[in-house]
ZAMARGU-4260 file (C-alpha; in steps of 0.2 Angstrom, whole numbers, plus 5000, padded with zeros to 4 digits):
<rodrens>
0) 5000/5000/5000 | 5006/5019/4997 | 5008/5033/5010 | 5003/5049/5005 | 5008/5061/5020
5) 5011/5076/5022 | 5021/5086/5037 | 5012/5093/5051 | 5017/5111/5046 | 4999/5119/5052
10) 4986/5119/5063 | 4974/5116/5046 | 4982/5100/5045 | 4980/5091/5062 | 4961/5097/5061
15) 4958/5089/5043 | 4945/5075/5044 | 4947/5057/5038 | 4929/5056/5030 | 4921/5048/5047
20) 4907/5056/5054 | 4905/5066/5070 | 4902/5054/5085 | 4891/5058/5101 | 4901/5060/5115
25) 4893/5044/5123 | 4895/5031/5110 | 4914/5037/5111 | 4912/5032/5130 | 4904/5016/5126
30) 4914/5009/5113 | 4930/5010/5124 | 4920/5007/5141 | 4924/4990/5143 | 4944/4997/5143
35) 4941/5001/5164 | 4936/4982/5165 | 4952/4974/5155 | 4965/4988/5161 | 4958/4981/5179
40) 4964/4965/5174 | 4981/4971/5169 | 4986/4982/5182 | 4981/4968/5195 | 4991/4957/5183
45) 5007/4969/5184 | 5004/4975/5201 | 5002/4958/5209 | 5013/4946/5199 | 5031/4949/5207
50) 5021/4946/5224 | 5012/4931/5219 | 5028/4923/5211 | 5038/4929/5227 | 5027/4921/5239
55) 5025/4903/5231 | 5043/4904/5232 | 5050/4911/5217 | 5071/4918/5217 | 5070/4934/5214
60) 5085/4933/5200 | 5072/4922/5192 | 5056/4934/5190 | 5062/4940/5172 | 5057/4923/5167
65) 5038/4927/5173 | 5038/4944/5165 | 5043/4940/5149 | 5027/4929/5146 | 5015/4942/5147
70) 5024/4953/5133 | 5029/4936/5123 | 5008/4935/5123 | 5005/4954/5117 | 5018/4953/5103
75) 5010/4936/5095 | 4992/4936/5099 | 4988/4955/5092 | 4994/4956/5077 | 4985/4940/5074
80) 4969/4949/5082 | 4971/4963/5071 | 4973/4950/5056 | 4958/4943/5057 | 4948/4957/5064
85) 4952/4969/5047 | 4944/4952/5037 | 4930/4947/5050 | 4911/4953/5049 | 4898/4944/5059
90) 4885/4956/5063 | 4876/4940/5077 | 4894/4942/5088 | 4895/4960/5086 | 4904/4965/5070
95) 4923/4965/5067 | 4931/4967/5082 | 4917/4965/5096 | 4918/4945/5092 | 4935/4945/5098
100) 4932/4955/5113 | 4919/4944/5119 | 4931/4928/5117 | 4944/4937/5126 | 4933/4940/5142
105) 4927/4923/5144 | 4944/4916/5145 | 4953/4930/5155 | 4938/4929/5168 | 4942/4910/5170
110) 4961/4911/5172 | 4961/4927/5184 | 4952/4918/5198 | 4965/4904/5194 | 4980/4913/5197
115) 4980/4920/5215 | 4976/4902/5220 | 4994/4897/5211 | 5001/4892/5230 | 4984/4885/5236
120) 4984/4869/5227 | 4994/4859/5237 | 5009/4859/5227 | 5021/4865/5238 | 5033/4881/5243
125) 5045/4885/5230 | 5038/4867/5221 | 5041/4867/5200 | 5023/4863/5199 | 5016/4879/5211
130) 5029/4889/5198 | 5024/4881/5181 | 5006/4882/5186 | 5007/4901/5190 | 5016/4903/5174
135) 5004/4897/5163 | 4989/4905/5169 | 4998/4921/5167 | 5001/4918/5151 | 4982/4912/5147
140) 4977/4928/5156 | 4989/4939/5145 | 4984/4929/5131 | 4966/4933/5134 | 4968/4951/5141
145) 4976/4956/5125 | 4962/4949/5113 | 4949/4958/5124 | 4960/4974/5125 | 4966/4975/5105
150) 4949/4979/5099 | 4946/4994/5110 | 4961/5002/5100 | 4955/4997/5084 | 4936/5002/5087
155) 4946/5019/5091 | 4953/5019/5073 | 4937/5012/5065 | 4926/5025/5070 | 4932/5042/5077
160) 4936/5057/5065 | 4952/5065/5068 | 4946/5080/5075 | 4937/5068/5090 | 4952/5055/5089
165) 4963/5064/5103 | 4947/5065/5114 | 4942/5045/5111 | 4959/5040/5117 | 4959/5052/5131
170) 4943/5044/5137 | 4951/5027/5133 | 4966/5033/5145 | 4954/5041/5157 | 4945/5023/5158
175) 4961/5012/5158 | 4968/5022/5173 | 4953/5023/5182 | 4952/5004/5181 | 4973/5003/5186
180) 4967/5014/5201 | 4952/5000/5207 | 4964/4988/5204 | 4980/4993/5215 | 4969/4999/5229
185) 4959/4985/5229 | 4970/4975/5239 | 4974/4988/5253 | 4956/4991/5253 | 4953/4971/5260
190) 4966/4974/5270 | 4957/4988/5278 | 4941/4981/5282 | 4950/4966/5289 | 4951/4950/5276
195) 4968/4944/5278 | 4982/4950/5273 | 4995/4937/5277 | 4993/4917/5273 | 5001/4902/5277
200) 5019/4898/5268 | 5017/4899/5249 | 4999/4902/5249 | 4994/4919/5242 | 4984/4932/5253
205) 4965/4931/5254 | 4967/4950/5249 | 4975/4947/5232 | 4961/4932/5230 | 4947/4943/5231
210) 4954/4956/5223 | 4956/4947/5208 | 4940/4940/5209 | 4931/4956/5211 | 4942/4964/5193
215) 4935/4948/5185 | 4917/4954/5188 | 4922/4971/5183 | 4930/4964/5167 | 4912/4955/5164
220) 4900/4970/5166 | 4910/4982/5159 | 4913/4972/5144 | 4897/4968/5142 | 4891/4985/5140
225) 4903/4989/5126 | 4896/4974/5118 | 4879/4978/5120 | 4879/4998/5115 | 4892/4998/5101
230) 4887/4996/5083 | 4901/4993/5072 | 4904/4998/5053 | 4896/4985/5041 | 4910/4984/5028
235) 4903/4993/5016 | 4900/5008/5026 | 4918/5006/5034 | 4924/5009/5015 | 4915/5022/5012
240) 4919/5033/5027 | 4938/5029/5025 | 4940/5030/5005 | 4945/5013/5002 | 4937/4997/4992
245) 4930/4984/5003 | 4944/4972/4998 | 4958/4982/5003 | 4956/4974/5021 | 4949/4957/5012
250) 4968/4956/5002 | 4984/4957/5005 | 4988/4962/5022 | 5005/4955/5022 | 5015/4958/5039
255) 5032/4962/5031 | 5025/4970/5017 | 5015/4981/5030 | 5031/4984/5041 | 5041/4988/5026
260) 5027/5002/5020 | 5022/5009/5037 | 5025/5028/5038 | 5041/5035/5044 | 5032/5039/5062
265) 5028/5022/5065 | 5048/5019/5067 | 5052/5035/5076 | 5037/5033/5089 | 5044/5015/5091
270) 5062/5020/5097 | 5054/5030/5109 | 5042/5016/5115 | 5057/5004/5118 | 5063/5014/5131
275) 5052/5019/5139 | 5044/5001/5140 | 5060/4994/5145 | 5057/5006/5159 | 5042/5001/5166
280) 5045/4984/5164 | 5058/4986/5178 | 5044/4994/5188 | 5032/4979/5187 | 5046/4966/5192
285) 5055/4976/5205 | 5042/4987/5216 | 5038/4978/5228 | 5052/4969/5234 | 5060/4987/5233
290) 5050/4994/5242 | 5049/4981/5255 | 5066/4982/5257 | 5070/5002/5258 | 5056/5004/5268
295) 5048/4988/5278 | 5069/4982/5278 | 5064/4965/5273 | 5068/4954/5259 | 5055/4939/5269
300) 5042/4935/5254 | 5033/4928/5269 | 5036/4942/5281 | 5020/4953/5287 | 5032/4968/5282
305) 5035/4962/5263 | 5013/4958/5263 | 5010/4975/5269 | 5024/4981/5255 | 5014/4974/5242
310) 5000/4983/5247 | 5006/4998/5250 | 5016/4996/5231 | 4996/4995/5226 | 4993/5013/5234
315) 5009/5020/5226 | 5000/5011/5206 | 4984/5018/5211 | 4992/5036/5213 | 5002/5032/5198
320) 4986/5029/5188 | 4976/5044/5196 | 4992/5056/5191 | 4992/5052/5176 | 4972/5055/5170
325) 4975/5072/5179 | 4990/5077/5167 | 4982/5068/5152 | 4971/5083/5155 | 4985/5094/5153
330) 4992/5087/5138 | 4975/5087/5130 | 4974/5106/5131 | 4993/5107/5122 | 4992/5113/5103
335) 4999/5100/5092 | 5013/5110/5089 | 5017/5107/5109 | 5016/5089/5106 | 5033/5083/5105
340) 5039/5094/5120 | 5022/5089/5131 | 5029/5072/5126 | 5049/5073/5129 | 5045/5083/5146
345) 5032/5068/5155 | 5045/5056/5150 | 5060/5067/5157 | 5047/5068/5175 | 5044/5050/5175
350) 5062/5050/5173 | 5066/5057/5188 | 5051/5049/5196 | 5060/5031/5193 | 5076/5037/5201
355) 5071/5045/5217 | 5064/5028/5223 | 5082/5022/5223 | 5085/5034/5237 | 5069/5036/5246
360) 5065/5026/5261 | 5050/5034/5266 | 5035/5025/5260 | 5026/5042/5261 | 5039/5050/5251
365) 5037/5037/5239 | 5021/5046/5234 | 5031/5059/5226 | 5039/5049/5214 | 5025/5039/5209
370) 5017/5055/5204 | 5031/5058/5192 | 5032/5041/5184 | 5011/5044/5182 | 5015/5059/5172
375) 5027/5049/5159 | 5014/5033/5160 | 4999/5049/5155 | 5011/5051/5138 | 5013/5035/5135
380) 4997/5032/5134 | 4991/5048/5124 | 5003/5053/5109 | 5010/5036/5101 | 4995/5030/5096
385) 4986/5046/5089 | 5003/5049/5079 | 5002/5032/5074 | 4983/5033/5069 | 4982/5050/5061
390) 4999/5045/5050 | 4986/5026/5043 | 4974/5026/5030 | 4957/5013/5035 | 4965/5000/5028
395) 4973/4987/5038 | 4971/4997/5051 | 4970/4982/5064 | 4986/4975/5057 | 4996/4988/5059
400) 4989/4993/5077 | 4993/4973/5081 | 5009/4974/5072 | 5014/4993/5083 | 5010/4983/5097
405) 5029/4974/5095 | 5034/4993/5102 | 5027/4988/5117 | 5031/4969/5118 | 5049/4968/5112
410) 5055/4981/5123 | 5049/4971/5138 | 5055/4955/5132 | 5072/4963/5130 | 5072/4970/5147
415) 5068/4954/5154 | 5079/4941/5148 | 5093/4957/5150 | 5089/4956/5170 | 5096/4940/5170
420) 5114/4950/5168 | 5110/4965/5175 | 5100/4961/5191 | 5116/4952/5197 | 5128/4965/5190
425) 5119/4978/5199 | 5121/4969/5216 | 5107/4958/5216 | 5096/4972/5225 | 5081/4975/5218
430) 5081/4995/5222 | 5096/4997/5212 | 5085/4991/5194 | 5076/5010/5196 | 5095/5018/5194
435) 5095/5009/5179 | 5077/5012/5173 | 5079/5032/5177 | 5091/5033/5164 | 5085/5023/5152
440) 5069/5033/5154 | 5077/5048/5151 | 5085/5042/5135 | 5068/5040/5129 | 5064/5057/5133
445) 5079/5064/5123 | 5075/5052/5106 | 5057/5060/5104 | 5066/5073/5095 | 5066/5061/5080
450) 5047/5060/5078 | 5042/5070/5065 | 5019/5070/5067 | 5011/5067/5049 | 4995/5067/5045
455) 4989/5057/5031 | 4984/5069/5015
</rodrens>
């Protein structure tokens, strides 16, 4: 396929439309409502994985190995999703995307009350079975999560104009962070009203249990509601609104051939992307143990103090997640020709938000820095796809979202099987991984000077 473009030299430009019709604001909140209920799953995914694998005995030297499966199931299972979605119409399941939403839910509902009870099988502390078990159902959950969460994005793409496009994914962020925030909290909250908090040897917490529980109902309801209110495109219509022929999704579609055509600021927003996933990546593996060891001075998986840690690590996401729908709200009101220093300056605050937890030991303190790392996760979440999107024509416009997926995955894989070196090069302590992920962070921040926004002519 050929890309016309042309350089983003005018405000004129950004506010061209791509032939789609004005939406009402609430069928923009519907088709990415369901977003609060997968983003749930996610966060209690990645805010609860290191102390799950930690308290059924895993070595922490060895949790890169559990974090590389969720990003090893994003980076296969999207692209596919998007595949199949850009050639599927079956208006009794939904339409094009809404099928594979509905499939994902079933099975990520099923595996999330399976993995907190990873330790409660009687397998045994630190056993191969307790470790191999957990695994798997993570990666069934990641598996799942990401068919349910592709079509959010792509709906985005099918259906919104780009004068509205900025303000669907600031809803969709405002919805994924409000479902991160339920999530991390959820936990701390149990503890709270008295469910306990601690558990025998290897056996995970009735606090996470329930909390993952209670994100699989959400995942249900809110899901459902997305399915039940959103009408998609038939394909005809979804040609004509984006100047294409019905076949162009139908043929062709070739991943290399894609790649090899995608607009320059596919590329560019993807060097940015591998930094500052590498980044977070170390966030989600090392937070908690950490924190419990800078603050409750305890490296005891089974310890009352490294329990409460966990928790607290889920206050510390939840304000994360609640900084960073505030400052989406400031880069929302930035021109577009703000964007790239909006964009370089979040990541150059999270930055500094990843590196002062190295030397805080005040979990109060800590507040502060998750703040920070908030306002880069707002960026992350607001500017690489609307680049991305505006730069696409309607045609295979799933495949490529699937395929710009890899920016996210790769980067997380790399940072994983790379821990295996570094974590022990860097003293084996886990608070010395957010040195390294400060500055890698900040790198990111510098290469957004290479993106150069395009809008497609």
């Amino acid at each position: 396929m050929s890309d016309v473009v042309t350089e983003d030299t005018s405000a004129a430009a950004a506010q061209k439309k791509n032939g789609l019709p004005t939406l009402p604001a609430s069928t923009i909140w519907m088709i990415n409502f369901g977003f609060l209920g997968v983003q749930t799953a996610f966060t209690l995914q990645s805010s609860q994985m290191s102390r799950i694998f930690q308290t059924i005995g895993a070595d922490p030297n060895s949790l890169g190995w559990f974090f590389i499966l969720p990003p090893l199931a994003g980076l296969i299972v999207q692209p596919i999703v998007g595949y199949y979605s850009d050639r599927t119409w079956a208006p009794k399941l939904g339409g094009r995307r809404l099928p594979y939403l509905l499939l994902g839910t079933i099975v990520a509902v099923i595996v999330m009350c399976l993995l907190p009870n990873s330790g409660s099988l009687g397998f045994g502390y630190a056993s191969l079975a307790a470790l191999l078990f957990g695994a798997i159902t993570v990666a069934f959950l990641d598996l799942s999560s990401n068919v349910a969460m592709q079509p959010f994005k792509m709906m985005v793409g099918d259906m919104v104009n780009d004068d509205q496009k900025s303000y669907a994914y600031g809803i969709q962020s405002f919805l994924s962070n409000t479902g991160a925030v339920v999530a991390a909290i959820l936990p701390f909250l149990f503890a709270m009203i008295g469910i306990a908090n601690t558990a025998a040897k290897g056996v995970v917490p009735a606090t996470v249990k329930v909390a993952f529980y209670v994100g699989a109902a959400l995942l249900v309801i809110t899901s459902l509601f997305t399915i039940f209110r959103v009408k998609e495109y038939d394909p005809d219509t979804y040609a004509k609104y984006h100047g294409i022929t019905k076949e162009d999704n139908a043929q062709g579609g070739n991943w290399w051939t894609l790649l090899k055509s995608a607009p320059k600021v596919f590329w560019t927003v993807t060097l940015v992307q591998f930094f500052c996933w590498v980044a977070f990546q170390y966030l989600w593996t090392y937070s908690a143990g950490a924190i419990a060891a800078n603050v409750w001075h305890t490296t005891n998986a089974a310890s009352a103090g490294y329990q409460a840690a966990g928790n607290w690590y889920g206050v510390l996401a939840a304000v994360q997640s609640i900084a960073a729908v505030v400052w989406s709200y400031v880069l929302a009101k930035l021109p577009n020709s703000m964007h790239k220093l909006g964009y370089a300056g979040s990541l150059g605050l999270g930055a500094l938000g990843f590196l002062s937890v190295f030397f805080l030991h005040n979990q109060y303190a800590l507040i502060v820095s998750f703040i920070l790392v908030g306002i880069a996760w707002a960026a992350m979440n607001t500017y690489p796809l609307t680049m991305v999107t505006n730069a696409l024509s309607g045609a295979h416009m799933g495949t490529y979202l699937g395929l710009f997926n890899g920016s996210i995955c790769l980067p997380q894989i790399v940072a994983s099987l790379a821990s295996f070196a570094l974590f022990p090069l860097l003293g084996g302590a886990q608070a010395n991984m957010f040195l390294l992920a400060g500055i890698i962070m900040a790198i990111g921040a510098l290469s957004v000077g290479t993106i150069k926004e395009t809008f497609r002519a």
